[in-house]
MINU-677283 format. One record per residue (C-alpha): residue number from 1; residue in one letter; x, y, z. Coordinates in nm, 2 decimals. Layout:
residues N
SITE     k   r        u        v        w
SITE   NUM   A        X        Y        Z
...
This chain:
residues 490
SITE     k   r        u        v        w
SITE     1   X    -9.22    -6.62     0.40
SITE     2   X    -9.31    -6.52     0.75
SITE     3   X    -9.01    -6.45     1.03
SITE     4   X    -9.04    -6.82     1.13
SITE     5   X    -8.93    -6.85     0.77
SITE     6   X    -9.19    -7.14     0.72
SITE     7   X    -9.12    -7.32     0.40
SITE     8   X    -9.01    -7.69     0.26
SITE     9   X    -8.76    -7.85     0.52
SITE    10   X    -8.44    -7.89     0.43
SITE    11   X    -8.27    -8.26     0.47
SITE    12   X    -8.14    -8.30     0.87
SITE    13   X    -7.85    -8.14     0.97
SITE    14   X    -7.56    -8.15     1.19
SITE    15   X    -7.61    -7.87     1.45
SITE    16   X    -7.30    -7.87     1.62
SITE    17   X    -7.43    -8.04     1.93
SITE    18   X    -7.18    -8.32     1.91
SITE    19   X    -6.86    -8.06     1.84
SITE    20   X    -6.66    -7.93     2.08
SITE    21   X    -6.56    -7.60     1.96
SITE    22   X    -6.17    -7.65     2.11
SITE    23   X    -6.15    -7.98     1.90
SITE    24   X    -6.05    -7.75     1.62
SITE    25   X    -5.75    -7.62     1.82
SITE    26   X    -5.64    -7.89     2.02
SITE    27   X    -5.37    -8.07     1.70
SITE    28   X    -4.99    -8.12     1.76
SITE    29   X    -4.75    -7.96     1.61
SITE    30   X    -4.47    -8.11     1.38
SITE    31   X    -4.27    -8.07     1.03
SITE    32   X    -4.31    -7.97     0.70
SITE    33   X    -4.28    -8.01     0.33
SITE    34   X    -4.15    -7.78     0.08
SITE    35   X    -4.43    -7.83    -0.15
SITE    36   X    -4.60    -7.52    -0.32
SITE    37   X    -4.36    -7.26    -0.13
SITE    38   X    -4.43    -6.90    -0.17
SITE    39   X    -4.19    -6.69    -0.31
SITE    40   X    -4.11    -6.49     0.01
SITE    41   X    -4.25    -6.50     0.36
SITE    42   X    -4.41    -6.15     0.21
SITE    43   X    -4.47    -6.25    -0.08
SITE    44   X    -4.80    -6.28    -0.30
SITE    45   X    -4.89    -6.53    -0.56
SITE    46   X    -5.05    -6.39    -0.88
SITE    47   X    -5.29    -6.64    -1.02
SITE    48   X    -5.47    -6.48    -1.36
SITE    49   X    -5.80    -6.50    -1.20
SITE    50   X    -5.90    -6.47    -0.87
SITE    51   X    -6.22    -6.51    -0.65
SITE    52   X    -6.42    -6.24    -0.51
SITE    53   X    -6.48    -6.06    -0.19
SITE    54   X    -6.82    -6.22    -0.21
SITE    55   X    -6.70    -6.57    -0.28
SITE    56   X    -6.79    -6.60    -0.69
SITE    57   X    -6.61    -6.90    -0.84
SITE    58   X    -6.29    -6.82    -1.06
SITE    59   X    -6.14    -7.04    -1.28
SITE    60   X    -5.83    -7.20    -1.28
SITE    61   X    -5.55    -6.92    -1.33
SITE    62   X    -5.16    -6.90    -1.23
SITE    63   X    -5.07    -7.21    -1.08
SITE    64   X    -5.05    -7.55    -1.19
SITE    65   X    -5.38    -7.78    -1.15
SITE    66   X    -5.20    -8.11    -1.22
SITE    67   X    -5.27    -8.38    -0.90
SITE    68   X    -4.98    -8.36    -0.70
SITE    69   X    -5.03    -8.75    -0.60
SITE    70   X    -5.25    -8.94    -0.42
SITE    71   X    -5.46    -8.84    -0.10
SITE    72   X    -5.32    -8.97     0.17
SITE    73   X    -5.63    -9.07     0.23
SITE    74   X    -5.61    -9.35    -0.01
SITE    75   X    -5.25    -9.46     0.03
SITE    76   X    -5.09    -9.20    -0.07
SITE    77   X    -4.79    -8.98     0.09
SITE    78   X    -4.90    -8.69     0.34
SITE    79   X    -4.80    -8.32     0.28
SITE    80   X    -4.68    -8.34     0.63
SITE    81   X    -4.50    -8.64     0.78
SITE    82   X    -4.63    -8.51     1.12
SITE    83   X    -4.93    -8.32     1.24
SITE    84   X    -4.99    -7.91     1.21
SITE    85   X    -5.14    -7.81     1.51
SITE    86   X    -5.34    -7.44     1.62
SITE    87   X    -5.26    -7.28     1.93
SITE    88   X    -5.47    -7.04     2.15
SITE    89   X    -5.32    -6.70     1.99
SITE    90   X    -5.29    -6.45     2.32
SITE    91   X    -5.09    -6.68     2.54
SITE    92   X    -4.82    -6.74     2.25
SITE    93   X    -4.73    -6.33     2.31
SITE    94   X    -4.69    -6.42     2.74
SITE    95   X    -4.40    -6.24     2.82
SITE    96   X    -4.23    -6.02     3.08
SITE    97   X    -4.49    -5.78     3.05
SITE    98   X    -4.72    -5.96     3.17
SITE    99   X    -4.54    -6.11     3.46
SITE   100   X    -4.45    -5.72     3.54
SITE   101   X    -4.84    -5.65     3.55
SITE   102   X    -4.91    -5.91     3.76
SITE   103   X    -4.62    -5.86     4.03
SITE   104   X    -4.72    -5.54     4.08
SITE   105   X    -5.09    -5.67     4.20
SITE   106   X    -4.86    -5.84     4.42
SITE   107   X    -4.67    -5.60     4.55
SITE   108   X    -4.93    -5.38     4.62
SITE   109   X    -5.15    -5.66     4.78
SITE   110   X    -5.46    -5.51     4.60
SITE   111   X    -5.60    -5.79     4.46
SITE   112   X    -5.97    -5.62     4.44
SITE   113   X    -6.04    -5.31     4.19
SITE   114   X    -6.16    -5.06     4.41
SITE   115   X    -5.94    -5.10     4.71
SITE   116   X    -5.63    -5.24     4.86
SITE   117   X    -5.55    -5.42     5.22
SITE   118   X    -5.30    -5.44     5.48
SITE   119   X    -4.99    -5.25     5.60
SITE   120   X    -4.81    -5.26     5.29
SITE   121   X    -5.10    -5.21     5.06
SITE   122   X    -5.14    -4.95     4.76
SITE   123   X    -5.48    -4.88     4.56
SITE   124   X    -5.51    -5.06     4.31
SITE   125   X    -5.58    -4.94     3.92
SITE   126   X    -5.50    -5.23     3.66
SITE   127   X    -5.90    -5.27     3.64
SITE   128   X    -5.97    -4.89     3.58
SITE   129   X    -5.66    -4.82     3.35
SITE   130   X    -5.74    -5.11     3.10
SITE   131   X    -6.13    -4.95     3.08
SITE   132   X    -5.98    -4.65     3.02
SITE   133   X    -5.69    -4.78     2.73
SITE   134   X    -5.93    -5.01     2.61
SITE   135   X    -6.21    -4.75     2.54
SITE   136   X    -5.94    -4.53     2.35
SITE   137   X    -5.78    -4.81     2.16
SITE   138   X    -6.08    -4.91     2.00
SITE   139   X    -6.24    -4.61     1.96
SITE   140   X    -6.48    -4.57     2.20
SITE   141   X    -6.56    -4.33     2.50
SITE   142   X    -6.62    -4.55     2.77
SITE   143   X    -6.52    -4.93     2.90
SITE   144   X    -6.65    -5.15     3.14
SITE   145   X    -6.47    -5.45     3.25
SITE   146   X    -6.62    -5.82     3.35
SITE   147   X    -6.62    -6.14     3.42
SITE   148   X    -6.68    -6.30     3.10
SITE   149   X    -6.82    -6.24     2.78
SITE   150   X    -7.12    -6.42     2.87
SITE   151   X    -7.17    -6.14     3.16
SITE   152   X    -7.11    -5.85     2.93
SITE   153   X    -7.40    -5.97     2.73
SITE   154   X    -7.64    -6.01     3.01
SITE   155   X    -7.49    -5.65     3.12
SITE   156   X    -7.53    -5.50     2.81
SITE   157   X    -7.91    -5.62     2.71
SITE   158   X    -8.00    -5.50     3.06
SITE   159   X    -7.85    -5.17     3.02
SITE   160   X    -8.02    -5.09     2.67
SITE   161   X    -8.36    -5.13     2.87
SITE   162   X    -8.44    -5.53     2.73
SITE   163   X    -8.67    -5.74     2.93
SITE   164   X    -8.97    -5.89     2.95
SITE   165   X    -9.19    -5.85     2.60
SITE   166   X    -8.92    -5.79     2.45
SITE   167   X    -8.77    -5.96     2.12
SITE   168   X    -8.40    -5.94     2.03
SITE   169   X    -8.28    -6.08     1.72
SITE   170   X    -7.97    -6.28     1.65
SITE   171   X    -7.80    -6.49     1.41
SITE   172   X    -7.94    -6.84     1.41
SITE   173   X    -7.57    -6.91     1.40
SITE   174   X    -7.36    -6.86     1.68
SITE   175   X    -7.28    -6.92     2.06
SITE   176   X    -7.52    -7.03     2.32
SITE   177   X    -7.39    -6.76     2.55
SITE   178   X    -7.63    -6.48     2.30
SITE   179   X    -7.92    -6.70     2.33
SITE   180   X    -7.84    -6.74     2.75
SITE   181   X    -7.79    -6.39     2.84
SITE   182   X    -8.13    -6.32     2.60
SITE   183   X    -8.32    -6.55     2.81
SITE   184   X    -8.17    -6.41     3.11
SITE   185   X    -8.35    -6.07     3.07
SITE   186   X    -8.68    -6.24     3.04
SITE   187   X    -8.66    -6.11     2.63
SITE   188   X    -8.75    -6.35     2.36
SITE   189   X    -8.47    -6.46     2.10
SITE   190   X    -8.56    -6.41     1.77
SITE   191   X    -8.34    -6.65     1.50
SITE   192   X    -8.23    -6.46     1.16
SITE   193   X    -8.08    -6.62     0.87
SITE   194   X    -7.70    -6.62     0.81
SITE   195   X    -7.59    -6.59     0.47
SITE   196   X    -7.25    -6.68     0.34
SITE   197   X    -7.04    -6.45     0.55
SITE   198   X    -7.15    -6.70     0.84
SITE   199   X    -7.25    -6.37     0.96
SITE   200   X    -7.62    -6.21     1.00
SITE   201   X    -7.78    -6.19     0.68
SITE   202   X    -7.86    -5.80     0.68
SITE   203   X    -8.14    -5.88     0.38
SITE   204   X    -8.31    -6.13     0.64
SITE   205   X    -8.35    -5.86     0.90
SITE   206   X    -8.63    -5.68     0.86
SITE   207   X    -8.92    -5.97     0.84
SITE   208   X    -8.84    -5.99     1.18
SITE   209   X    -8.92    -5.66     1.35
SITE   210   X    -9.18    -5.66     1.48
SITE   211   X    -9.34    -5.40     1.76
SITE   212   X    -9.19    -5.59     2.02
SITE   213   X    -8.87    -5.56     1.87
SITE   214   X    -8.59    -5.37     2.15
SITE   215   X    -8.25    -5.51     1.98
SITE   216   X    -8.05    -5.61     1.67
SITE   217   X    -7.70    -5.86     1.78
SITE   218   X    -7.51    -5.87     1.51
SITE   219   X    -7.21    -6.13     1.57
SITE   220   X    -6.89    -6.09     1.45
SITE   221   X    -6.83    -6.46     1.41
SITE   222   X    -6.45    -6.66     1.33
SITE   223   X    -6.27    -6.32     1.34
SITE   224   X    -6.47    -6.14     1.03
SITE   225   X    -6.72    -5.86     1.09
SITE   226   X    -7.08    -5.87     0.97
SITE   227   X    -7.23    -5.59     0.75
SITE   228   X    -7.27    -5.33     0.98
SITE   229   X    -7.36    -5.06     0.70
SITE   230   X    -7.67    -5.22     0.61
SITE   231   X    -7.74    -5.37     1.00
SITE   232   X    -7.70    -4.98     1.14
SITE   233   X    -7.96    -4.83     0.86
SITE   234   X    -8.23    -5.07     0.93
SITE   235   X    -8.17    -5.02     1.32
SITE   236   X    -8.17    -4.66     1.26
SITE   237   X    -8.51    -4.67     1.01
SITE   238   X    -8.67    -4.86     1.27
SITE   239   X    -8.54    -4.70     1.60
SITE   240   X    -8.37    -4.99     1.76
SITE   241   X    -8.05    -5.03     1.93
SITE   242   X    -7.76    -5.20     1.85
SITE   243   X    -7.53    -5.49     2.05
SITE   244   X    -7.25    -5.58     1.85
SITE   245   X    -7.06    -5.92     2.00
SITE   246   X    -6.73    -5.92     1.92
SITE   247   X    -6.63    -6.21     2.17
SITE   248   X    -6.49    -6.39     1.89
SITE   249   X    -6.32    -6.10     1.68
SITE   250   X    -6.18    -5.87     1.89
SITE   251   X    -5.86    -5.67     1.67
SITE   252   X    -6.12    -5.73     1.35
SITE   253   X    -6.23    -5.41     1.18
SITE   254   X    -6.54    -5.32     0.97
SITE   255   X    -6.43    -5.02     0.74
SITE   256   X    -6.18    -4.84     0.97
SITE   257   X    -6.33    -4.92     1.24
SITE   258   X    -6.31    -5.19     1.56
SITE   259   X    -6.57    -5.40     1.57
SITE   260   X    -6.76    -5.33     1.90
SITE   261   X    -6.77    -4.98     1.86
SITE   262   X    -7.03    -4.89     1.60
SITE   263   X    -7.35    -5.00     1.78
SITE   264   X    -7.51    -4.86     2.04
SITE   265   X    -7.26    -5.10     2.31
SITE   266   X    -7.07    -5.38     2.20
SITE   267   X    -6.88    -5.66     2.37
SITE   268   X    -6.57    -5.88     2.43
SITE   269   X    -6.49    -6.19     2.57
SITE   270   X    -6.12    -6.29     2.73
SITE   271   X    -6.16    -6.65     2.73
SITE   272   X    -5.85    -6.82     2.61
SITE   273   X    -5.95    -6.90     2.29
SITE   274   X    -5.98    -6.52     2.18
SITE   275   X    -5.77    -6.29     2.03
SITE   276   X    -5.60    -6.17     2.38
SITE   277   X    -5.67    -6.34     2.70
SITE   278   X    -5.62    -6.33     3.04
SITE   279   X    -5.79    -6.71     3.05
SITE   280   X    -6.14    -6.58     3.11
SITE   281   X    -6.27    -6.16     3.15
SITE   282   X    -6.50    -5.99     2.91
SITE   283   X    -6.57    -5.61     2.84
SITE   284   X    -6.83    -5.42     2.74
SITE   285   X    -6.75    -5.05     2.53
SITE   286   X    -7.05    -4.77     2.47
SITE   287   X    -6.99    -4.40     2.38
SITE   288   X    -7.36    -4.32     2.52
SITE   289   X    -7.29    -4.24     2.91
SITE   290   X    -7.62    -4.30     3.01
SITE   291   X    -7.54    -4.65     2.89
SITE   292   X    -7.24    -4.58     3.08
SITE   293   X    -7.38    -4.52     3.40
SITE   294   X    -7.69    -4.81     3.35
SITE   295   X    -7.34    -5.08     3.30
SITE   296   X    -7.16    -4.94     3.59
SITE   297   X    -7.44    -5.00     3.78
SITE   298   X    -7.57    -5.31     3.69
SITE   299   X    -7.25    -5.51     3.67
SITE   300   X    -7.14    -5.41     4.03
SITE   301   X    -7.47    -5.48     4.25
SITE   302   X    -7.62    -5.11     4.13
SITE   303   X    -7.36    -4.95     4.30
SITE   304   X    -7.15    -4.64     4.09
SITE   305   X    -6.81    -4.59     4.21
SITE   306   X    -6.61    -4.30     4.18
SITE   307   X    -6.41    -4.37     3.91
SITE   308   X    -6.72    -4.45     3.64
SITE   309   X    -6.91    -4.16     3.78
SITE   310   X    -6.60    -3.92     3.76
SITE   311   X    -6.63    -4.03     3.35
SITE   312   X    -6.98    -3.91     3.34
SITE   313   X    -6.90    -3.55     3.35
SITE   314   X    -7.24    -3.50     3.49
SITE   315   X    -7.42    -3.58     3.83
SITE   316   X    -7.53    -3.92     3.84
SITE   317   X    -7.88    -4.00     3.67
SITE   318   X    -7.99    -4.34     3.82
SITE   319   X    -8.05    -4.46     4.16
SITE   320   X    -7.92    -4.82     4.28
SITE   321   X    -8.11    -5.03     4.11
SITE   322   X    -8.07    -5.48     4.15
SITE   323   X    -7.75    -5.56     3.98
SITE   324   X    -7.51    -5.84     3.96
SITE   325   X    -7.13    -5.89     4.06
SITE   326   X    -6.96    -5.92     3.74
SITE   327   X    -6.66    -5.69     3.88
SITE   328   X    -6.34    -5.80     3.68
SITE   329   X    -6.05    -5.83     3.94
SITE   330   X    -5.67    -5.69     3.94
SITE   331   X    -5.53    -6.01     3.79
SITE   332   X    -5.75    -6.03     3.51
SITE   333   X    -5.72    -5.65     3.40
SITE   334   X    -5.31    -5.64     3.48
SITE   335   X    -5.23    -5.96     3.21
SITE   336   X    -5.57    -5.77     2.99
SITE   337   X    -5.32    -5.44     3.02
SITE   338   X    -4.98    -5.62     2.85
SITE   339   X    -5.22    -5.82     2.62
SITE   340   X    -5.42    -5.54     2.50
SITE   341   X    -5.06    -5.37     2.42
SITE   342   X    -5.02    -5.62     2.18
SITE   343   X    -5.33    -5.67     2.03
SITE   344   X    -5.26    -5.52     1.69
SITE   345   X    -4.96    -5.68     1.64
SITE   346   X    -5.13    -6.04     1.75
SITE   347   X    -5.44    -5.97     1.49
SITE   348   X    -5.16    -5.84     1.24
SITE   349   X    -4.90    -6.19     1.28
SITE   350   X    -5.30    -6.38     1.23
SITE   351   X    -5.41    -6.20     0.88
SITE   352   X    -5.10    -6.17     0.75
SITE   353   X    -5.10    -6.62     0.74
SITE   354   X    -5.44    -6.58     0.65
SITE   355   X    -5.40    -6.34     0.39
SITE   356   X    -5.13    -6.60     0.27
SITE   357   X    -5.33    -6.95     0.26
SITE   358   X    -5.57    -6.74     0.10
SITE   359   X    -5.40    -6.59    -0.19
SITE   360   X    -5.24    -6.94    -0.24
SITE   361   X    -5.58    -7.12    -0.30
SITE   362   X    -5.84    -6.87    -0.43
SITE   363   X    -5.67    -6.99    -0.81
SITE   364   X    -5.84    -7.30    -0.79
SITE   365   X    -6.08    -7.39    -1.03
SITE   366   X    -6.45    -7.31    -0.94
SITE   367   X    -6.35    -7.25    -0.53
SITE   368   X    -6.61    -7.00    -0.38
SITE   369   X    -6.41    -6.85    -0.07
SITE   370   X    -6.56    -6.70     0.27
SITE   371   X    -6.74    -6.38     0.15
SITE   372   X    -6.59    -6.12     0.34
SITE   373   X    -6.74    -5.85     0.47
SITE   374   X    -6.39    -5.65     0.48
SITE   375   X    -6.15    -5.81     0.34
SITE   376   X    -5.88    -5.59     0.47
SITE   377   X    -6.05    -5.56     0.84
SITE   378   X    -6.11    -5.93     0.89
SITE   379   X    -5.82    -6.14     1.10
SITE   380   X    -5.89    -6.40     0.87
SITE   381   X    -5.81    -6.61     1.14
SITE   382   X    -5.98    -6.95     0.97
SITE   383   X    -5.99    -6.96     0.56
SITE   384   X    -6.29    -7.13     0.46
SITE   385   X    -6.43    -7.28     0.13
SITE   386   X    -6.77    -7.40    -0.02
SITE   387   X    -6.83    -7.73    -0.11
SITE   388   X    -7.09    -7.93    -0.32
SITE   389   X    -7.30    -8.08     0.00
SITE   390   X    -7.22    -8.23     0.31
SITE   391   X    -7.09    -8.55     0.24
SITE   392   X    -6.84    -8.36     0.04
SITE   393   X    -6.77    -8.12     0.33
SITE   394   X    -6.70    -8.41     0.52
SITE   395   X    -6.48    -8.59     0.27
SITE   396   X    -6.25    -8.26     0.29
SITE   397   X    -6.20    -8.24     0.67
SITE   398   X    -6.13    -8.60     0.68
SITE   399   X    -5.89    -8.58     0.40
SITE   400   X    -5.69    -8.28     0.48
SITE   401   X    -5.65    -8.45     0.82
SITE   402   X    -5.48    -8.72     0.70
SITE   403   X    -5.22    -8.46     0.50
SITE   404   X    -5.14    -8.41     0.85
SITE   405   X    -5.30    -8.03     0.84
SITE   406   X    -5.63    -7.94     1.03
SITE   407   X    -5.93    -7.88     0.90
SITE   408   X    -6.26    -7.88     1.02
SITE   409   X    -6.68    -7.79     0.97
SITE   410   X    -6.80    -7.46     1.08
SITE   411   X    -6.73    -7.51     1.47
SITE   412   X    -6.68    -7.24     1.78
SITE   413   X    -7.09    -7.21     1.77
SITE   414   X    -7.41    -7.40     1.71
SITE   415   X    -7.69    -7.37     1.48
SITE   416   X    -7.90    -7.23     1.84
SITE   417   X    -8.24    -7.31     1.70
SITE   418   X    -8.24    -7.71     1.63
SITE   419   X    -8.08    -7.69     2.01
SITE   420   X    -8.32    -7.96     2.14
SITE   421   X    -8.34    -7.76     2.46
SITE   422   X    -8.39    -7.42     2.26
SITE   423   X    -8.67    -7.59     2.01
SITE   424   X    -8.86    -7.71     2.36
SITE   425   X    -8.82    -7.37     2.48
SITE   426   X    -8.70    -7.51     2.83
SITE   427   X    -8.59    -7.23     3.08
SITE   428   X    -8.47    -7.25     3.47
SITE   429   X    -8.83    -7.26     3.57
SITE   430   X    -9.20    -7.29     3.44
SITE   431   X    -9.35    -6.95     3.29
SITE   432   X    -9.02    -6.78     3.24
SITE   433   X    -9.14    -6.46     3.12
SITE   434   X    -8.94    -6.51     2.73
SITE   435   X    -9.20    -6.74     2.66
SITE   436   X    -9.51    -6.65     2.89
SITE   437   X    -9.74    -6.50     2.65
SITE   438   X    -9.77    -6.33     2.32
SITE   439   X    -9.39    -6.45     2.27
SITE   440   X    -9.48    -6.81     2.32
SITE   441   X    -9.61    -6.86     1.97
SITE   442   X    -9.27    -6.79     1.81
SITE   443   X    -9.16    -7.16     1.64
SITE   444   X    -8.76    -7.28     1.68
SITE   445   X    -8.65    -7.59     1.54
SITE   446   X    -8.51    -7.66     1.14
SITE   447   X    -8.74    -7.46     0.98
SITE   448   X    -8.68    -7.15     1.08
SITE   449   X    -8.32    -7.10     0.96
SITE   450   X    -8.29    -7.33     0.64
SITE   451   X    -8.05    -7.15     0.46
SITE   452   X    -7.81    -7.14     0.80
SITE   453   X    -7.81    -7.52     0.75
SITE   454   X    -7.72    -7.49     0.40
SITE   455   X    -7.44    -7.27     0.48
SITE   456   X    -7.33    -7.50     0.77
SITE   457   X    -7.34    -7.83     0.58
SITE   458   X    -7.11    -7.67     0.32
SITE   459   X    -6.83    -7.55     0.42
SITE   460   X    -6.50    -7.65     0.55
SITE   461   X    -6.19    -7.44     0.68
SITE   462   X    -5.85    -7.44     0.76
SITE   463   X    -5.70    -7.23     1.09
SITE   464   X    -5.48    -6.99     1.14
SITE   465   X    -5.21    -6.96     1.44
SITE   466   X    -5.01    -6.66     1.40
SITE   467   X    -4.66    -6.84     1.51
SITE   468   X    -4.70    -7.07     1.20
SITE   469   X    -4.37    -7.06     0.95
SITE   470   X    -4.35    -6.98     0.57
SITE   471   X    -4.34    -7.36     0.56
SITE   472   X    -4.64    -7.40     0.75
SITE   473   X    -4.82    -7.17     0.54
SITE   474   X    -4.72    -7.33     0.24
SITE   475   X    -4.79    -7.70     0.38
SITE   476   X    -5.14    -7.60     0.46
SITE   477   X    -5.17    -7.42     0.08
SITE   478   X    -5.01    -7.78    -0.10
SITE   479   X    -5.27    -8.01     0.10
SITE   480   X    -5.58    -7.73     0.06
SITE   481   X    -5.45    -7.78    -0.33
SITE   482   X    -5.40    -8.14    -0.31
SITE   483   X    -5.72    -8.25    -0.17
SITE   484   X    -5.99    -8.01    -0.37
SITE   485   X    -5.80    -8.09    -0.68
SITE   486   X    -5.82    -8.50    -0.65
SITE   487   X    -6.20    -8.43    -0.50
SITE   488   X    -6.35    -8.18    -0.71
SITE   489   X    -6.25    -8.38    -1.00
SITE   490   X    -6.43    -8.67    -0.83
């Protein structure tokens, strides 16, 4: 197999074009049954057999496998008698902390991170101390703050030095903003194979070096980390750099430690649907301050203020150089300060109802889980299972919908490559440098990540809001039960 991964096509599949990666959280809320309770809000079931980390089947063990009645599908009576809805987790935690933050951008009437105005106004510091407690909280050395997650990619690839002739690989799997910020260096994307993590497939890695090779993205995708172990030694063997994206995972750890800070930079997004939020912001972390200095300079127009110089410890290294205004502003890092203070307890309330759906399912007779990369670092913040094809995937969503619990396909990204757009290799303008040459020849399109659309046509998952009750928890285990029991016996 070459790195186009050239082989027999796989039937069509959906790509994620027509899903709307909010769909999945948008449900109402309502009421719940008593059915399949767990014995304390704490408390773990103890099936005889269980599934793996890795998703291997187990048979049927602790609890009953009896049909509870028929789908509501077909007639029968839902789990719920009204709908079980997700919410955007960091806005749930808004509280007077956050309202303090902001005042005090008020009151000082410093709106702008590196100075204040009029006769009453103080210098302003909610953008420099959340770099600086973000950086420590997650274990790295140095922050810096943004716009969006989409700029702290483009930030970050320009930092490590990509650009023209250059190839990065990421997961064929995931958000368009990877593939934009790619194309925005001038860099050619390069499409690897996810396996069923839903993560980067470390074992399809290195087929795609190639000399042009500058960056490996691993993306830490639905709140579970890829395998960084196996990611890092390749990079390492083969002298690359590393750009972890944690947009969608931020609070997640891979063995110890946050996701974001193993690589050589990693980033965050803010966007409401993450983990903590200010609405929209990204960040990007590094412990290598000549990355350091590089970020500073290219978010903020090539311009290095005193505080990000003062971190250097060392006379500056750079001249200006073009850059960008990606400059996060007061109100964005004073709500990112109160949310980042909660962040472990946010991720904690998240895996804790994840942990639960799980442990009340993975019983079930022949169910291959999520494999999980770290079980105990994940937020498990969706619990998904495998099933036979698609038409049985789609059988499950529409099922558990109609127990009035939400479900859906693998949604929040796109399979990037069968992007009509991305297999035409269209760009902003004619001869755009990612496909002006030797990098041209790469192929897009189905067959270059078959097994990604194996993985995405077969499974389904429920989600997790970290406000949801012991009864919620256990409604969403009694129609996960419900449904695979009447279908897989079908």
């Amino acid at each position: 197999m070459n790195r186009n991964g050239e082989q027999d096509k796989p039937k069509a599949a959906e790509t994620g074009e027509g899903v709307r990666r909010r769909t999945f959280l948008g449900a109402v809320t309502g009421l719940a049954s008593a059915a399949f309770l767990p014995k304390t809000v704490e408390g773990r079931p103890t099936p005889t057999v269980t599934t793996t980390a890795g998703g291997s089947a187990a048979p049927a063990g602790g609890r009953s496998t009896n049909s509870p009645g028929a789908l509501a599908i077909d007639g029968g009576t839902p789990v719920r008698s009204t709908k079980l809805g997700t919410n955007y987790p960091g806005p749930l935690y808004y509280d007077e902390e956050e309202r303090r933050e902001l005042l005090e951008v008020l009151e000082r009437r410093a709106p702008f991170r590196w100075y204040g105005i009029g006769p009453k106004g103080k210098k302003p510091d909610k953008c420099n101390q959340f770099e600086k407690e973000f950086a420590a909280h997650l274990g790295a050395k140095y922050c810096v703050a943004v716009t969006s997650g989409t700029a702290a990619l483009i930030t970050a690839l320009a930092a490590l030095g990509v650009g023209p002739g250059d190839e990065v690989i990421l997961p064929a799997w995931t958000w368009y903003a990877c593939y934009d910020a790619v194309i925005a260096t001038g860099a050619t994307p390069v499409f690897a194979e996810i396996d069923d993590s839903m993560n980067l497939d470390p074992t399809d890695l290195e087929r795609h070096v190639t000399p042009r090779t500058k960056i490996i993205m691993p993306v830490h995708i639905m709140g579970e980390p890829a395998d960084m172990d196996p990611i890092l030694a390749i990079a390492r063997q083969r002298n690359l750099k590393v750009l972890e994206d944690a947009a969608q995972s931020c609070g997640a750890t891979y063995k110890g430690r946050y996701l974001g800070s193993m690589g050589d930079a990693g980033i965050y997004s803010f966007q409401v649907c993450k983990t903590i939020t200010a609405g929209e912001g990204g960040a990007i972390l590094t412990s290598d301050p000549a990355i350091l200095e590089r970020l500073a300079r290219i978010h903020d127009l090539g311009l290095l203020h005193p505080p990000h110089a003062a971190l250097l410890g060392r006379p500056a290294r750079t001249d200006m150089v073009p850059g960008y205004n990606f400059r996060m502003n007061e109100f964005t890092g004073a709500v990112m300060r109160a949310q980042l203070r909660k962040l472990d307890r946010i991720a904690a309330d998240i895996r804790e109802r994840g942990r639960r759906v799980t442990e009340g399912i993975e019983d079930l007779p022949g169910i291959r889980l999520r494999k999980l990369s770290d079980p105990q670092g994940g937020l498990r913040s969706l619990v998904f299972f495998r099933t036979s094809d698609r038409a049985q995937r789609d059988r499950f969503t529409a099922a558990l919908g109609a127990e009035n619990v939400p479900a859906a396909i693998m949604e929040g990204s796109v399979i990037l490559p069968m992007q009509p757009f991305i297999e035409k290799k269209q760009t902003v303008e004619n001869h755009w440098p990612s496909f002006d040459g030797p990098e041209g020849e790469i192929s897009y399109g189905q067959g270059c990540c078959p097994r990604t659309v194996e993985v995405f046509d077969r499974y389904v998952g429920v989600p997790i809001d970290p406000s949801y009750s012991t009864q919620d928890v256990a409604d969403l285990i009694a129609a996960v039960r419900k449904v695979y029991l009447a279908l897989v016996k079908a």
